[in-house]
Backbone as ProteinMPNN parsed JSONL, in Angstrom:
{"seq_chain_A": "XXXXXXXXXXXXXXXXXXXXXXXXXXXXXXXXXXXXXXXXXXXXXXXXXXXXXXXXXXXXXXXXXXXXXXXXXXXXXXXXXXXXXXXXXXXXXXXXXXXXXXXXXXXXXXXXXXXXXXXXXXXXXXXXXXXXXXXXXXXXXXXXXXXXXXXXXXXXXXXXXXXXXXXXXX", "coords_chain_A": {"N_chain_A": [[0.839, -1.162, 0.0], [0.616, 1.995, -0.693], [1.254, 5.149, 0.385], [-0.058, 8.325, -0.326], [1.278, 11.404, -0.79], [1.051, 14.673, 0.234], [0.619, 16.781, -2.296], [2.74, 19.834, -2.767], [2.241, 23.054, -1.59], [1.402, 26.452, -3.109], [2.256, 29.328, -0.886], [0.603, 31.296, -0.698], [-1.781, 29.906, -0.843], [-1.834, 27.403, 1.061], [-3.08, 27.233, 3.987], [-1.8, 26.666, 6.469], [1.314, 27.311, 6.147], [2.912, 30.084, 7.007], [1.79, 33.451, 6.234], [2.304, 36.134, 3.962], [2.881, 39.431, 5.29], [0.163, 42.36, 4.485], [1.102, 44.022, 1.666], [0.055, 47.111, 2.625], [0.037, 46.765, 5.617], [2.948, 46.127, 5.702], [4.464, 48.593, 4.416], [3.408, 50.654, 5.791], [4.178, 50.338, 8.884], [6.942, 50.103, 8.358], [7.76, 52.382, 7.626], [6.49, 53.757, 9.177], [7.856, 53.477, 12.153], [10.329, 54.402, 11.339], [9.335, 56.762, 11.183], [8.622, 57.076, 14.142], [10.519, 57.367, 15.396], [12.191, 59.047, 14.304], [10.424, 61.565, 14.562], [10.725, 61.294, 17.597], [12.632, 62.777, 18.28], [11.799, 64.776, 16.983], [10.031, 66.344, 18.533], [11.042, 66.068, 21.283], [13.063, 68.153, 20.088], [11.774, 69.917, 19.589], [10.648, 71.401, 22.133], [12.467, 73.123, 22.972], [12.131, 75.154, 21.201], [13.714, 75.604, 18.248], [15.247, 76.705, 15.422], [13.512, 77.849, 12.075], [14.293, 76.381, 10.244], [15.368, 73.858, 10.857], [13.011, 72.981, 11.642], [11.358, 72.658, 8.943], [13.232, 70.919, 7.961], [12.12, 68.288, 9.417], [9.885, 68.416, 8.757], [9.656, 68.06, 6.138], [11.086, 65.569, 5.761], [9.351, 64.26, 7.147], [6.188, 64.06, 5.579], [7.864, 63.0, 3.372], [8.195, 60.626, 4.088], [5.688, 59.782, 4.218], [4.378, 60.116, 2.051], [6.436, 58.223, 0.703], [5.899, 55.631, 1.99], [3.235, 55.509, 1.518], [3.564, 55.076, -1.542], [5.348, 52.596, -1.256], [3.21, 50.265, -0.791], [1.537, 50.844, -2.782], [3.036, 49.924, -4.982], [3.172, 47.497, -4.04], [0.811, 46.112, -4.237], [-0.887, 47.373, -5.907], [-2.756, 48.832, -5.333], [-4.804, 51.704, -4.788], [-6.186, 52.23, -2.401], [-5.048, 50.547, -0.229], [-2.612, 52.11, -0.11], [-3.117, 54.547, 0.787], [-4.076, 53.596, 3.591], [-1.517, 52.374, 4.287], [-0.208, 54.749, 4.954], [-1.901, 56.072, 6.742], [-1.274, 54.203, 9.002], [1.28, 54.813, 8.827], [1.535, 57.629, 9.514], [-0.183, 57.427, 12.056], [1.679, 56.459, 13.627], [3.567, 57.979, 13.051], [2.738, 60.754, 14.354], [2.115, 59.6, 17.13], [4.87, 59.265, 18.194], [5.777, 61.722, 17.812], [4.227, 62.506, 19.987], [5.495, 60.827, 21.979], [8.004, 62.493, 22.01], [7.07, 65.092, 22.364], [6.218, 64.971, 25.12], [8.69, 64.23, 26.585], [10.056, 66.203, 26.007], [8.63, 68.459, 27.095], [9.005, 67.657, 29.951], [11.551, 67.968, 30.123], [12.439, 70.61, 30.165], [10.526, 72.216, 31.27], [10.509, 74.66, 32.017], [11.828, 76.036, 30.588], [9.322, 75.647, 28.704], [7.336, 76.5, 29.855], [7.57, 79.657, 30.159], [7.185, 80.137, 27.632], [4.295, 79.606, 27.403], [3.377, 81.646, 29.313], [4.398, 83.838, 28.204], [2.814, 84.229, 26.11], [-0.189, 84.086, 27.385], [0.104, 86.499, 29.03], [0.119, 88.465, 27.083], [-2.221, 88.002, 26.484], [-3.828, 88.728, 28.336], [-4.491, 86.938, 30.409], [-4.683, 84.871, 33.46], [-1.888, 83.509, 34.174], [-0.895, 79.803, 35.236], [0.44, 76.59, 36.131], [-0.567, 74.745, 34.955], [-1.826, 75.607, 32.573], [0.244, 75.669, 30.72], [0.112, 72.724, 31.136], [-2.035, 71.419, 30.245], [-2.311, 73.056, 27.755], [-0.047, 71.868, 26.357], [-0.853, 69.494, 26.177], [-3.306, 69.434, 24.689], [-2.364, 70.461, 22.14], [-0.279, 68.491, 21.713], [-2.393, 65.991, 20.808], [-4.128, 67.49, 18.63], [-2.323, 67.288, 16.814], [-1.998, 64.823, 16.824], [-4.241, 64.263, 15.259], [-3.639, 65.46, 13.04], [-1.656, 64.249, 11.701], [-2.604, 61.763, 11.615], [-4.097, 62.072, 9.404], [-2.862, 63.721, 7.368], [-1.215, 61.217, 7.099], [-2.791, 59.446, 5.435], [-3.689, 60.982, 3.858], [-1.097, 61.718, 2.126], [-0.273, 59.054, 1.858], [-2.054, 58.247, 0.04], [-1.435, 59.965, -2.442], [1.052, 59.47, -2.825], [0.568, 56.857, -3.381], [-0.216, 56.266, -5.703], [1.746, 57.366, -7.471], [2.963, 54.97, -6.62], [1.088, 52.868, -7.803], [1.032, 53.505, -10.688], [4.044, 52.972, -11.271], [3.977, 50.134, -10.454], [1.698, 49.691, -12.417], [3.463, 49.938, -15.13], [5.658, 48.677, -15.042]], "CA_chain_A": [[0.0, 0.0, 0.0], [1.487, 2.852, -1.247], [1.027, 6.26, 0.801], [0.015, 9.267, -1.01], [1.98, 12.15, -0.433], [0.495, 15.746, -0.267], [1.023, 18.026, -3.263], [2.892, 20.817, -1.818], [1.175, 24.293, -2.751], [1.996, 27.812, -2.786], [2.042, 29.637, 0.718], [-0.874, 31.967, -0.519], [-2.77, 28.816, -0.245], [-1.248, 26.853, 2.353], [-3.277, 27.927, 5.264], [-0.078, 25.942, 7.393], [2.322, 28.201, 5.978], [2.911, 31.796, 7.703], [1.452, 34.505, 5.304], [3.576, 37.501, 4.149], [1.848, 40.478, 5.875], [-0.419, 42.933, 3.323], [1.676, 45.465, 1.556], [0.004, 48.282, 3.224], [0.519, 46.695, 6.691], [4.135, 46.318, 5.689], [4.902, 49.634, 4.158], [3.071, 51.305, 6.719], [4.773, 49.896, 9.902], [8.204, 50.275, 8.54], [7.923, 53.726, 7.439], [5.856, 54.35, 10.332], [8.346, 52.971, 12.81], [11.223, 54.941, 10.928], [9.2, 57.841, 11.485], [8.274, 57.304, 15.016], [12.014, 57.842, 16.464], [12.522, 60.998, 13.96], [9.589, 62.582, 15.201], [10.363, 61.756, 18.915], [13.629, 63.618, 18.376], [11.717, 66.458, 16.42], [9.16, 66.425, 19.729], [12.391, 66.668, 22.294], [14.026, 69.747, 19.91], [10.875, 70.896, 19.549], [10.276, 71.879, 23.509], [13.548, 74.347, 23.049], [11.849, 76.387, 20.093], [14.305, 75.378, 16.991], [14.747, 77.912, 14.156], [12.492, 77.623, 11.433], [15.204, 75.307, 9.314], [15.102, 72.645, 11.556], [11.309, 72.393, 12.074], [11.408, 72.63, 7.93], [13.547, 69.947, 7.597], [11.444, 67.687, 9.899], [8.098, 68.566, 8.322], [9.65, 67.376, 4.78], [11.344, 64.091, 6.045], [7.809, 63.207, 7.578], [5.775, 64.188, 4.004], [8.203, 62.316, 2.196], [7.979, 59.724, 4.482], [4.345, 59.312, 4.007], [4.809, 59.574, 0.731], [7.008, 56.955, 0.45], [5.113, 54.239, 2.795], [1.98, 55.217, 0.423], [4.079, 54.362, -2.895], [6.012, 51.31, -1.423], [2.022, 49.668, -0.587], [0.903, 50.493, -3.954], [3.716, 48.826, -5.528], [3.22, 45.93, -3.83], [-0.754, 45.642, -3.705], [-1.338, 47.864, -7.386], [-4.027, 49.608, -5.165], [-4.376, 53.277, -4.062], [-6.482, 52.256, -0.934], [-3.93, 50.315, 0.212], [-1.56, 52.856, -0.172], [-3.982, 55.458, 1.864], [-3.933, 52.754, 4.932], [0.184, 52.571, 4.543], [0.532, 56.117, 4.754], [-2.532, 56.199, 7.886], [-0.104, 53.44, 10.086], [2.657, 55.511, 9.181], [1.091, 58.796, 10.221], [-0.512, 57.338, 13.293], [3.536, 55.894, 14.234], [4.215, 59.359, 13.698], [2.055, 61.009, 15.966], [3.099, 59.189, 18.357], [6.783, 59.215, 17.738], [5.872, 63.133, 18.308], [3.19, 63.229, 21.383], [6.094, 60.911, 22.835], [8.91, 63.241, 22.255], [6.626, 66.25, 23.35], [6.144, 64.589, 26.718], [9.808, 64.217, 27.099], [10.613, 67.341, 25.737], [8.049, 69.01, 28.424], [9.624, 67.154, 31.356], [13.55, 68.266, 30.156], [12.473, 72.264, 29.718], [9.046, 72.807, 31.706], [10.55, 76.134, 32.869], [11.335, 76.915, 28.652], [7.995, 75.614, 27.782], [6.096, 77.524, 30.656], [8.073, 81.175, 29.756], [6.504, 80.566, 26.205], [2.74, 79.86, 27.771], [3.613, 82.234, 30.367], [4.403, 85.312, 27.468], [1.235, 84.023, 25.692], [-1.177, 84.517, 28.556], [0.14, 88.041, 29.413], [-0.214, 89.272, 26.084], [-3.841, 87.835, 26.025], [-4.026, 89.044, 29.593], [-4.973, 85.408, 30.849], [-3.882, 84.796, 34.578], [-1.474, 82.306, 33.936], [-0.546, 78.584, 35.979], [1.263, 75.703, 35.37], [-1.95, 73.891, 34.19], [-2.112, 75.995, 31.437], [1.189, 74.571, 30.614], [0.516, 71.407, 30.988], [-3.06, 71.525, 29.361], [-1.85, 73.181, 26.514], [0.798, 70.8, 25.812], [-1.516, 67.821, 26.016], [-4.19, 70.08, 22.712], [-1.384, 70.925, 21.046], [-0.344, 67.32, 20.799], [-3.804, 65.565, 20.736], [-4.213, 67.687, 17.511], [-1.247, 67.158, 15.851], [-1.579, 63.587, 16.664], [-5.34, 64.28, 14.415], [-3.397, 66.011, 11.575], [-0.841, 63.37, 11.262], [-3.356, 60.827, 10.918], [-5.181, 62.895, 7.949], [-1.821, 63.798, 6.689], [-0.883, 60.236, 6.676], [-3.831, 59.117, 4.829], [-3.534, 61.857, 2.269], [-0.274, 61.445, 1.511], [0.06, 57.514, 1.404], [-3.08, 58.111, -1.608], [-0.539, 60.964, -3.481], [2.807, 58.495, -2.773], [0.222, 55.439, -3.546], [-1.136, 56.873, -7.265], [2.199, 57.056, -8.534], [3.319, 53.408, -6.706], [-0.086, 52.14, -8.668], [1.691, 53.662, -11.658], [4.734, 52.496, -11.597], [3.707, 48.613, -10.801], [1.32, 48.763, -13.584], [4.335, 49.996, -15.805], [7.109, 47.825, -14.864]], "C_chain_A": [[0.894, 1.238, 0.0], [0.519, 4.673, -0.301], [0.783, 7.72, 0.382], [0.426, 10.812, -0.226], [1.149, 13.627, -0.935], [1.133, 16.628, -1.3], [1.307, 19.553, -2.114], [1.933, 22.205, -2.757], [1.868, 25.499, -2.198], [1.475, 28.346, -1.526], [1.109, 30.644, 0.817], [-2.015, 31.166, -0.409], [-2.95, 28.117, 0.949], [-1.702, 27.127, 3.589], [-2.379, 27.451, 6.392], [0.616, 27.177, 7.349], [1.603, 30.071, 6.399], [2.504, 32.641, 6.165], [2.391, 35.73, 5.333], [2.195, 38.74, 4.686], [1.044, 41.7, 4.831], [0.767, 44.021, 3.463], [1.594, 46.719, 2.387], [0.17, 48.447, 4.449], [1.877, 46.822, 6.623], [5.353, 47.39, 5.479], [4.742, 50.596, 5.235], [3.986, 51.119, 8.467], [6.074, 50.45, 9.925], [8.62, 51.389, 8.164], [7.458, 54.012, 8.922], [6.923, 54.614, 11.76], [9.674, 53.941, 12.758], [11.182, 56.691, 11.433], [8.716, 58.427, 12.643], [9.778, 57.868, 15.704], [12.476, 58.988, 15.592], [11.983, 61.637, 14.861], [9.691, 62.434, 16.894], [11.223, 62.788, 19.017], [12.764, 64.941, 17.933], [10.522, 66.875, 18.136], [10.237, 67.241, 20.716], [12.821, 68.373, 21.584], [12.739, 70.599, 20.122], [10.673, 71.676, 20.584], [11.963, 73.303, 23.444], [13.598, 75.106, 21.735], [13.22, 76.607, 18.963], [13.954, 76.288, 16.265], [14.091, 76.701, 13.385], [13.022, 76.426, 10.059], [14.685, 74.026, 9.935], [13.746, 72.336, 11.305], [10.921, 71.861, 10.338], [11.815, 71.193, 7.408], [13.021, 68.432, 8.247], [10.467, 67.381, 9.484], [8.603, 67.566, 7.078], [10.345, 65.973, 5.124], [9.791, 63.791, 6.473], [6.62, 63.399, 6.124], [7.101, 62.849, 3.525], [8.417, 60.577, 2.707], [6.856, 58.495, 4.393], [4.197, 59.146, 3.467], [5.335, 58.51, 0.061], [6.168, 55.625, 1.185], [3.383, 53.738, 2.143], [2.633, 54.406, -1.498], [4.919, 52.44, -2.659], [4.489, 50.085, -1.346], [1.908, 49.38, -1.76], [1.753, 49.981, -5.028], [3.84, 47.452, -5.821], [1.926, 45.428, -3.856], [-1.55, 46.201, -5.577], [-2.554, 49.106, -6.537], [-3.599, 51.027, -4.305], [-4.988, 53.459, -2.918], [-5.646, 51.644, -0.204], [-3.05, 51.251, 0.689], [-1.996, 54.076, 0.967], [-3.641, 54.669, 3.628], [-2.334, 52.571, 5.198], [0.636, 53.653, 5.139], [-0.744, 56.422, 6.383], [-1.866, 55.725, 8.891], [0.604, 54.379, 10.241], [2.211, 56.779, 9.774], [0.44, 58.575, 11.735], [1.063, 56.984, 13.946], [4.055, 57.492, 14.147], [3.707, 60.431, 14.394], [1.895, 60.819, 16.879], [4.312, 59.09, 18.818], [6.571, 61.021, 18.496], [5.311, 63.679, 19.786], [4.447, 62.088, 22.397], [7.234, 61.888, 23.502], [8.645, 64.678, 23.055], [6.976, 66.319, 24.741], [7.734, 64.914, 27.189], [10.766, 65.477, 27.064], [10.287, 68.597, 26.731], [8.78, 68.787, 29.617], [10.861, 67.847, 31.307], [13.254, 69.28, 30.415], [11.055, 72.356, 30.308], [9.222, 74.133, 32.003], [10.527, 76.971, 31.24], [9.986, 77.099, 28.277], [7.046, 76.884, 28.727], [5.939, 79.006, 30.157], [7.248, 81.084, 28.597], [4.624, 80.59, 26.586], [2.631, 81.1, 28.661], [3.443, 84.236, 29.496], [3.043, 85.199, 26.478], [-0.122, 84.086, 26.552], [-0.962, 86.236, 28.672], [-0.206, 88.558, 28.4], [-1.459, 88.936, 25.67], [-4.788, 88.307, 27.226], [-5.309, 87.648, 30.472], [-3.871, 85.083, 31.537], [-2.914, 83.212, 34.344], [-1.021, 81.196, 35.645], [-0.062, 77.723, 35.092], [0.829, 74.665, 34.164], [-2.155, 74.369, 32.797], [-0.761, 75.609, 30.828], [0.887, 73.561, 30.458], [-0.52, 70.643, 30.13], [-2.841, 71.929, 27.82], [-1.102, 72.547, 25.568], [0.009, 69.382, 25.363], [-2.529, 68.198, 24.717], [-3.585, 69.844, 22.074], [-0.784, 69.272, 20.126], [-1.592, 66.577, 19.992], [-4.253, 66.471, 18.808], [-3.0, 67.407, 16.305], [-1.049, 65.962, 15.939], [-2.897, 63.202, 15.416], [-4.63, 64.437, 12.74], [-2.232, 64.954, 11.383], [-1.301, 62.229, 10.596], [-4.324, 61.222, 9.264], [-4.256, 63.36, 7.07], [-1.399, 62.446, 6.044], [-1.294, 59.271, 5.362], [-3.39, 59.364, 3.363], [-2.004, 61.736, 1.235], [0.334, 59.872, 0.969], [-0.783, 57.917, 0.069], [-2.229, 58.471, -2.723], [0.531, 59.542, -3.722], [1.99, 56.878, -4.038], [-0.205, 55.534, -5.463], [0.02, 56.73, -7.98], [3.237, 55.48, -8.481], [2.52, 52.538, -7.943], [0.855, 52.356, -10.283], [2.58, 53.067, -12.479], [4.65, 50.728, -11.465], [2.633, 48.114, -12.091], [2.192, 49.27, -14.765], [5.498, 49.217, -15.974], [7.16, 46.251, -15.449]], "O_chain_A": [[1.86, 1.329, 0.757], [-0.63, 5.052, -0.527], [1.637, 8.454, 0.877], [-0.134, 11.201, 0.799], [0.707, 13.793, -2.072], [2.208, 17.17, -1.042], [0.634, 20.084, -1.231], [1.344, 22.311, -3.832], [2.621, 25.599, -1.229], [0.406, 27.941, -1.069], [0.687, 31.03, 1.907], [-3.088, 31.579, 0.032], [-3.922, 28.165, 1.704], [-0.834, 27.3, 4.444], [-2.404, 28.2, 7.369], [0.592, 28.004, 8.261], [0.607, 30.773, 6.223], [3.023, 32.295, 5.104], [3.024, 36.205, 6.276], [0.988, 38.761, 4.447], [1.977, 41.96, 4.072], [1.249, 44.614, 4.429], [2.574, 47.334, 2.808], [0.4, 49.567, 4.906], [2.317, 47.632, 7.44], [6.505, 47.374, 5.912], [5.68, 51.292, 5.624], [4.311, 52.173, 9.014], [6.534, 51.075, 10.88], [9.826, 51.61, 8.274], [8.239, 54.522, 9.726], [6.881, 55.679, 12.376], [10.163, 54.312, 13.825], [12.045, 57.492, 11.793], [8.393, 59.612, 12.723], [9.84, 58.81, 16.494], [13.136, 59.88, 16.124], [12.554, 62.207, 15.791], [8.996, 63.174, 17.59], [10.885, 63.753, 19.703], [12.996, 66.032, 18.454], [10.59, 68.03, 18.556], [10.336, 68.451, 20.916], [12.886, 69.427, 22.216], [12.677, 71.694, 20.682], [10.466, 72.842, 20.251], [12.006, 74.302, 24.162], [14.607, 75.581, 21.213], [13.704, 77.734, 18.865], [12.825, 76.774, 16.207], [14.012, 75.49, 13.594], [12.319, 75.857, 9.225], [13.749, 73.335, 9.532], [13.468, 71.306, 10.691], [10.279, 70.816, 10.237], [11.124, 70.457, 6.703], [13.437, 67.42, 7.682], [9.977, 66.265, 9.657], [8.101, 66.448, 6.96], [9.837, 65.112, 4.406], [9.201, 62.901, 5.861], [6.305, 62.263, 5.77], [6.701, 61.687, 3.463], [8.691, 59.613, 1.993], [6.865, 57.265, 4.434], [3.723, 58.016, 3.358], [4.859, 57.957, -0.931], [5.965, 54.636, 0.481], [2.697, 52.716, 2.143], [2.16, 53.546, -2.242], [5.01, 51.503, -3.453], [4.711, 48.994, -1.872], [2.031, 48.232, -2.186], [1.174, 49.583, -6.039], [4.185, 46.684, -6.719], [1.803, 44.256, -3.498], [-2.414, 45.603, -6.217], [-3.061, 50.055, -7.136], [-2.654, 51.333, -3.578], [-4.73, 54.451, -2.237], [-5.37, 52.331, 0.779], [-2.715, 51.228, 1.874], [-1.236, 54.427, 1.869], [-3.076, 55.224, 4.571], [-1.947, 52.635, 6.365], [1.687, 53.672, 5.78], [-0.186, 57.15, 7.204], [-1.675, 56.503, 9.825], [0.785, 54.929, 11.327], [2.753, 56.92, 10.87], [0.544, 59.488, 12.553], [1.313, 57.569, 14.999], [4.762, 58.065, 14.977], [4.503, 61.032, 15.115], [1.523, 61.663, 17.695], [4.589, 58.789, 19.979], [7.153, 61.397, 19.514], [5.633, 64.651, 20.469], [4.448, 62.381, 23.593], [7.469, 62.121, 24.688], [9.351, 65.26, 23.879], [7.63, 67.137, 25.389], [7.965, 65.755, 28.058], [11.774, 65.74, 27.719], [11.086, 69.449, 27.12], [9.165, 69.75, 30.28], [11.3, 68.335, 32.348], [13.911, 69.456, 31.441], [10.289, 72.693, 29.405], [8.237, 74.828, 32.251], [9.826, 77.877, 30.79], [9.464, 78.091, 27.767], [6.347, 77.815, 28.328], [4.89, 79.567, 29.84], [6.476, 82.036, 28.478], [3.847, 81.423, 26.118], [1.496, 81.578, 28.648], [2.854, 85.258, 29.851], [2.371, 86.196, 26.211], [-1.158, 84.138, 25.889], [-1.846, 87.048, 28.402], [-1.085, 89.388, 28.632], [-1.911, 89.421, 24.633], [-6.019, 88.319, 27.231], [-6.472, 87.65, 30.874], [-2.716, 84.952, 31.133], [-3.375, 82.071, 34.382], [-0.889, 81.656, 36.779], [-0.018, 77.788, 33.864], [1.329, 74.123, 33.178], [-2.609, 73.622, 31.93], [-1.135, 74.747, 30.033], [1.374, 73.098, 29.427], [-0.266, 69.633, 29.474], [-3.157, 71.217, 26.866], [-1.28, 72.551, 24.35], [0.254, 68.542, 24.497], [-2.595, 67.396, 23.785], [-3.871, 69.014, 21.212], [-0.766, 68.925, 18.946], [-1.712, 66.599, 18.767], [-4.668, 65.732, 17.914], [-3.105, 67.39, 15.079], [-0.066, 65.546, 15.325], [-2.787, 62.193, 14.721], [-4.917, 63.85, 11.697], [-1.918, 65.166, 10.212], [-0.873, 61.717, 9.562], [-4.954, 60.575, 8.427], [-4.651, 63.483, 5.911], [-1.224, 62.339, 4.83], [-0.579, 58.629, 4.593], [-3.023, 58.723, 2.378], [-1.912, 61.687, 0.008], [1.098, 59.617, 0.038], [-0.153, 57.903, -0.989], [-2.107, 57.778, -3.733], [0.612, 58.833, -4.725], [2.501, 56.226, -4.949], [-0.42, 54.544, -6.163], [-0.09, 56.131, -9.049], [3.89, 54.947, -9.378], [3.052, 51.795, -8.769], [1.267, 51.369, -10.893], [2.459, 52.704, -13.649], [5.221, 50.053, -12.321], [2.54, 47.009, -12.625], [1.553, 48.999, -15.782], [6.186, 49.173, -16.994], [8.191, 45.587, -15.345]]}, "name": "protein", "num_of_chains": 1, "seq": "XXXXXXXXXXXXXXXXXXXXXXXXXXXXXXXXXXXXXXXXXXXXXXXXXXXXXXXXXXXXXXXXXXXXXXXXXXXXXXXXXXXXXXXXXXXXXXXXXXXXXXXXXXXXXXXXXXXXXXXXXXXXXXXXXXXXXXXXXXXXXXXXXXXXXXXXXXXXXXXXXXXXXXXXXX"}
């Protein structure tokens, strides 16, 4: 009696075999991830008010970041929603990469950060405290952790339109 031996099969079938993870999870993560430890650093400089270079050159590494984590998706998937959800991971990894560095950047310089809430109150003639400090810091991120995610989005679609492009060209 002769034992029949399974036909092996490809590992997109194979429910056994480990699956490779979706493009847009994969693009997204590892941009995301790339762009969580920039942005904690741009968080940290950020709390000691950087000229306007620096903050410049931060803004366009994270765009072209997003950019890129939306084109490497739609490379690998052909699709431009994909590429939207690459570039959402990566923008949520970097809004957090930033609301951590804030935090840490608050804790190093609370006396820098306060002087700046501190000359913004007087000139609105709003009794200032530390709370307003520490409140303000927590908006300021909390929105910029909103626009990262809507940034992310938008720019994985842009990055992902001309990935779609170039995989159906190649």
């Amino acid at each position: 009696m002769r034992l029949a031996t399974p036909t092996p099969q490809a590992p997109e079938t194979n429910p056994a075999l480990p699956q490779p993870p979706h493009p847009a999870l994969r693009a997204g993560l590892l941009v995301g991830a790339t762009l969580l430890v920039v942005e904690t650093i741009h968080g940290v400089v950020s709390a000691y008010t950087p000229p306007l270079p620096v903050t410049a050159i931060f803004f366009l590494v994270a765009v072209g970041g997003l950019l890129f984590a939306g084109y490497l998706a739609a490379r690998g998937s052909g699709r431009v929603g994909g590429a939207a959800l690459a570039g959402l991971i990566a923008g949520a990894l970097l809004g957090f990469g930033y609301a951590i560095g804030t935090a840490l950047g608050a804790v190093i310089n609370f006396a820098g950060l306060s002087a700046v809430y501190r000359s913004a109150a007087a000139a609105s003639h709003v009794a200032y405290s530390d709370q307003l400090t520490i409140i303000g810091t927590i908006v300021s991120v909390a929105l910029a952790f909103l626009v990262s995610l809507g940034a992310g989005a938008a720019c994985g679609a842009i990055g992902g339109l001309v990935g779609k492009w170039r995989a159906r060209n190649a």
